[in-house]
C-alpha positions, 0 to 999 in steps of 0.5 A: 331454246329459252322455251326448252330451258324454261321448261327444264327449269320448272321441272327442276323447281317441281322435282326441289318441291316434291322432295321438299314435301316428302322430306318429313315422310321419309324422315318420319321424326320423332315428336318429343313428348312428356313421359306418362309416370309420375312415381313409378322408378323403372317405367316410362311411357311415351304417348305418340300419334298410333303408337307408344313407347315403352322404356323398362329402365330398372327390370331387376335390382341394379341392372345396367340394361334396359328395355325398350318396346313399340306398341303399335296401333290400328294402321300406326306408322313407326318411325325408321329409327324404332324399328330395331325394337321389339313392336307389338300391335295394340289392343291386345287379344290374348295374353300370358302373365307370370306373376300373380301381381300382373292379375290385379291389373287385368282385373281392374282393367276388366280384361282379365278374359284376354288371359290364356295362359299362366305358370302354376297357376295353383297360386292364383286365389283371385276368385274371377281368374279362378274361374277362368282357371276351372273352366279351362281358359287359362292354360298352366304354362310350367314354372317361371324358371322352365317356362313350356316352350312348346305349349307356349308356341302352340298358343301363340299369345300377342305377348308374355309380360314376364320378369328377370332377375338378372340379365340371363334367361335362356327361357325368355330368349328361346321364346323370342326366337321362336317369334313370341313377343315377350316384354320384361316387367319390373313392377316388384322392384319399385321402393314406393307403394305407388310406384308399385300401384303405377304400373297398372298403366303398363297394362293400361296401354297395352290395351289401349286403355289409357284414359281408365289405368289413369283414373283407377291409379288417381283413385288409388293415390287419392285414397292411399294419401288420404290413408297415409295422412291418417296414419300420421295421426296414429300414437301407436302401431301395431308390430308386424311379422312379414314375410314368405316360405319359398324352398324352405326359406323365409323371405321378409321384405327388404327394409326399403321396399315398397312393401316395407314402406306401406307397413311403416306409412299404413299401420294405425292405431285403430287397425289396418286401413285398406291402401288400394294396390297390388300386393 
């Protein structure tokens, strides 16, 4: 008999122990870790072992929204709690971008060859996506407003990268329930040139390129407070006319904008100094 309840006790204790260990598994918590952006106001990026967590807080002016997106790596788990949201796996492939300021990016990043697809693309002048254009390898995908479903679909990019303007984009949702990934990207409406310049590291970690998007910002913020120091020294600035016809309107940026603020930070004496970021 204590040979029988002996037994049934150590069964007890081995199956306690088993549960014990595999508690953390099924759990599968989340590590905490140090949000990857320093200037940028509307990214944040979230380093975790085979995976990433992208947080779009600002997609457009006074948004009460935001986004959340899981870049999932090569044989990465994702925890339960994050799989309500939107998971792409890394390194990209393909991709198609809707803004002529996702071009840089790419380019910097040297994966501009993944781009398959973009909407009118007569208003991209960067000479390498040019010829990407003229040899047939980027697709013209419609109008950021009228995006072409069907073309899109056939395509069958790994992600869109697009923008909003506001929280209503019936173009955006058609193509989600389509089972297209799309991730919002809200790069323009950043007040600082370096939280603009910052979200090369957006790009950066889509293709698991981290360590590179890192050194081209540092360069481009060493180089743009090398800039702005020597500006300070400047007795007088040029005046400036900026801005952009769209639909019969003149649009110039708002005085608080990054755009504004690099003419204000850039502007010499001696005539304009190159401050590397996106325009």
């Amino acid at each position: 008999m204590k040979s029988v309840q002996n037994s049934a006790f150590c069964f007890l204790v081995f199956l306690l122990f088993i549960q014990c260990k595999e508690a953390p598994k099924k759990q599968n918590e989340i590590a905490s870790s140090k949000n990857e952006i320093q200037y940028a106001k509307g990214l944040e990026i979230y380093k975790h072992q085979g995976f990433s967590i992208i947080k779009i807080t600002n997609p457009w002016p006074e948004a009460a929204a935001s986004f959340t997106y899981i870049l999932q790596e090569k044989n990465g788990i994702i925890p339960d709690s994050l799989k309500q949201f939107t998971i792409i796996p890394i390194p990209l492939k393909s991709i198609v971008v809707t803004s002529t300021t996702h071009i840089p990016a790419l380019e910097l990043l040297g994966v501009e060859n993944t781009l398959i697809g973009f909407p009118s693309t007569d208003y991209i002048s960067s000479e390498k996506t040019r010829k990407l254009i003229d040899a047939g390898k980027v697709r013209e995908v419609g109008v950021n407003e009228n995006l072409n479903t069907e073309v899109l679909i056939d395509m069958n990019p790994d992600v869109i990268v697009s923008f909003g303007l506001n929280n209503s984009n019936p173009t955006l949702d058609n193509l989600q329930k389509s089972g297209l990934k799309v991730m919002l990207n809200g790069d323009w409406t950043e007040q600082s040139p370096l939280g603009k310049a910052e979200w090369i590291k957006f790009f950066g970690v889509l293709y698991g390129l981290d360590a590179k998007a890192n050194t081209i910002f540092s360069e481009i913020e060493k180089e743009y407070n090398a800039t702005l120091a020597l500006a300070k020294k400047a007795t007088t600035k040029p005046t400036v006319l900026s801005g952009a016809m769209y639909q019969e309107q003149w649009y110039v940026p708002q005085g608080e904008s990054w755009a504004a603020l690099f003419l204000k930070h850039c502007a010499t004496q001696n005539g304009w100094f190159s401050c590397c970021f996106f325009c």
